[in-house]
N, C-alpha and C positions, 0 to 999 in steps of 0.2 A: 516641175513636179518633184516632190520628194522622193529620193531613191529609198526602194525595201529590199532588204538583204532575201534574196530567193536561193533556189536550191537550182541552178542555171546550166549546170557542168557537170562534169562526174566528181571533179577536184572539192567541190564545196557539198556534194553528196556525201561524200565521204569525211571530210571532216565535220559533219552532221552527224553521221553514222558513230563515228570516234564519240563525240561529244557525249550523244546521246548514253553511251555506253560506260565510259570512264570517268566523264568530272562529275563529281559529289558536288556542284554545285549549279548541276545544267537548271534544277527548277529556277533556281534564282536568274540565274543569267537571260533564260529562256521570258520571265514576264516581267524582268527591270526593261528590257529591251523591247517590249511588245508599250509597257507603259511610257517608254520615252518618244515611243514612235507615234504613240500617239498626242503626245502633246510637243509636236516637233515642232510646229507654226511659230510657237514664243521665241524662235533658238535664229536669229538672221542677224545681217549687217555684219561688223566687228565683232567675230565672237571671244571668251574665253574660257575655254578648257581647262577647269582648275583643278592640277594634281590627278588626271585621268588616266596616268597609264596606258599609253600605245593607242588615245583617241578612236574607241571603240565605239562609241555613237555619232562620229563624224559623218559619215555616208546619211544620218538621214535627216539633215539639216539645208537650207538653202541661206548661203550666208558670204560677202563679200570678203572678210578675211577670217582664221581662223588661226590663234594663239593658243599656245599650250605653256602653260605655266607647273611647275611642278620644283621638288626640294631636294636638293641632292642624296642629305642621307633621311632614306623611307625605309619601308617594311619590303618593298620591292625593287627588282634589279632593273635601273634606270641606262644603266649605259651607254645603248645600245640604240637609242630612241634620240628622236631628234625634237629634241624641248628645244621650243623660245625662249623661256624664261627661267633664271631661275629665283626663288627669293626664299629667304632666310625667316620664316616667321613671323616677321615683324612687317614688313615693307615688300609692297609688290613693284617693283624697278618700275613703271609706267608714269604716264602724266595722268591726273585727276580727268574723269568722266568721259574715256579713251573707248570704251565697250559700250554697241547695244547691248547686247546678251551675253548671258554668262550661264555655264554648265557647271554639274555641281555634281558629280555621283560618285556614293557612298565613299566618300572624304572627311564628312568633317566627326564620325566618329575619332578620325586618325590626328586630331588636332587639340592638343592640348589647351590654348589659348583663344578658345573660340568669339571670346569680345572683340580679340585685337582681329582677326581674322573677319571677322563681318562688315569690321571697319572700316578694314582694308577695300571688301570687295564694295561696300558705300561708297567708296572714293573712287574706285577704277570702273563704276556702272554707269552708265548716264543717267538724266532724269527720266522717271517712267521707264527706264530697260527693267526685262524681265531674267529671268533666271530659274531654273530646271535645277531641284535640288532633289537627290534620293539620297537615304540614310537609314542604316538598318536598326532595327529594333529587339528582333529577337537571330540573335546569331553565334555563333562562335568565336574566342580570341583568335585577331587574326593578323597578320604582318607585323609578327609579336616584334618588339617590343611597342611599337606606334599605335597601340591601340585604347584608347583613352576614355572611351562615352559609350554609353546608349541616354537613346533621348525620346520620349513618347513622344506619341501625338500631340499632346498639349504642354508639356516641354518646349517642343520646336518651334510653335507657334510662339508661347510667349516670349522666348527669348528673339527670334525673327522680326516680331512688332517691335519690341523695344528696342532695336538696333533699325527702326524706321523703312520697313518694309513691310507691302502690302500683303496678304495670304490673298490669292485671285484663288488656289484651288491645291485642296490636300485630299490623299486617300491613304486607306491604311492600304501594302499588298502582303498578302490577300485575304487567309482563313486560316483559323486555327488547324483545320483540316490538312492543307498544303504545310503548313508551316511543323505538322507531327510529321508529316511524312520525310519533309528534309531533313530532322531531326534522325529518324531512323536512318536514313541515306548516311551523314554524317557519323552517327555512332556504327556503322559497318564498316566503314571508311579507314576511322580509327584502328578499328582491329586488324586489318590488312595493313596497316599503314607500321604499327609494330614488331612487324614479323620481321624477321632477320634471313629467313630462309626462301629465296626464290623460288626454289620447286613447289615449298608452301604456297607462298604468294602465289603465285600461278592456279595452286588448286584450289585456295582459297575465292580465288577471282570466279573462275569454272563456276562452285559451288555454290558461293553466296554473292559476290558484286554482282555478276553480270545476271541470274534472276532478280536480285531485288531491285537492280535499275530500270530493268524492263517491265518490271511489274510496278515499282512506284511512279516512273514516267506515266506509262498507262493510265494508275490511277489521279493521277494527276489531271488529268481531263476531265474529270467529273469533280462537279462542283455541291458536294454534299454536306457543305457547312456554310452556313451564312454567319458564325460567329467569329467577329475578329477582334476579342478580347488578345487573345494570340497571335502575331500576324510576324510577318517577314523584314517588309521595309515601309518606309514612310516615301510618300512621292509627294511632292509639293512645288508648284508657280507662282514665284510670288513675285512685286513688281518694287522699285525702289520710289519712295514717296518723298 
């Protein structure tokens, strides 16, 4: 049975609690993870973790071994973490067709060279393995300087087909509704985030973060747009043909 991260402890309450209240980016976090938990079945056997950062969708996979492959110099602080792999852009150290499944979340904005890169992961997949890829669309510069793409909906696809892979299954997430409200989260964020004075900071959190967290989380639950002209991220399974 697949494991679901629950609220089980006081420990994981609380870092629920923290979450919900301080990172500007719990919407995102909060339904990438709800959407990968849901199409977790594709994710078994040999897997590979590519360029994931501290393997945060591990726990809801059932899978024989699990590789983490990742770059030394990123947008983020790798140190500390215990990577398999490391590979250089071009080449992923492995023998050809070594993985059933392969992970993919919000990466390959961070990838300049995304031909050579799909190449790669057509070599290291087996035939018919699947693969869980998310990839934002509307978002902020981010693990500046590595940040290189946005790609719609029909971008993704068409470049994915031509590098010989299946689409089994794409959604935009979510609405242009969710996707104004992180926006506002974000531009509050900002202004806290330039202050130089603590005391401020502090009252500034008081004043404006920690109401508009708790009032855009909230609204967050109500689903009063079905337009997603506007949207967050792409989530797509696609399968190697």
């Amino acid at each position: 049975m697949i494991k679901k991260r629950l609220l089980t402890n006081e420990k994981e309450f609380w870092k629920w609690i923290l979450s919900f209240l301080l990172n500007p980016s719990y919407i995102i976090r909060k339904l990438l993870y709800k959407a990968i938990y849901n199409n977790s079945q594709n994710i078994k056997g040999v897997v590979l973790d590519f360029w994931c950062w501290e393997k945060p969708y591990k726990d809801l996979f059932k899978y024989k071994k699990y590789i983490w492959v990742d770059y030394k110099s990123s947008g983020h602080d790798n140190t500390r973490n215990d990577i398999d792999i490391y590979w250089d852009w071009k080449k992923i150290p492995v023998d050809n067709e070594l993985f059933d499944s392969f992970i993919c979340t919000e990466v390959l904005e961070h990838v300049f060279d995304i031909d050579t890169t799909l190449n790669e992961i057509y070599r290291v997949l087996k035939k018919w393995g699947k693969w869980i890829i998310t990839i934002p669309f509307f978002v902020w510069e981010h693990e500046i300087p590595y940040d290189f793409a946005r790609y719609t909906y029909f971008a993704i696809e068409d470049i994915l087909e031509k590098h010989k892979f299946k689409i089994l299954k794409h959604e935009r997430l979510w609405n242009s509704y969710l996707t104004l409200l992180q926006l506002n989260r974000l531009y509050i964020s900002q202004i806290i985030y330039w202050v130089n004075n603590k005391y401020l900071i502090i009252l500034l959190n008081i004043l404006l973060w920690f109401p508009a967290q708790i009032i855009i989380n909230l609204l967050s639950l109500l689903d009063l747009s079905k337009n997603q002209n506007i949207y967050l991220n792409n989530i797509l399974v696609v399968e190697k043909i």
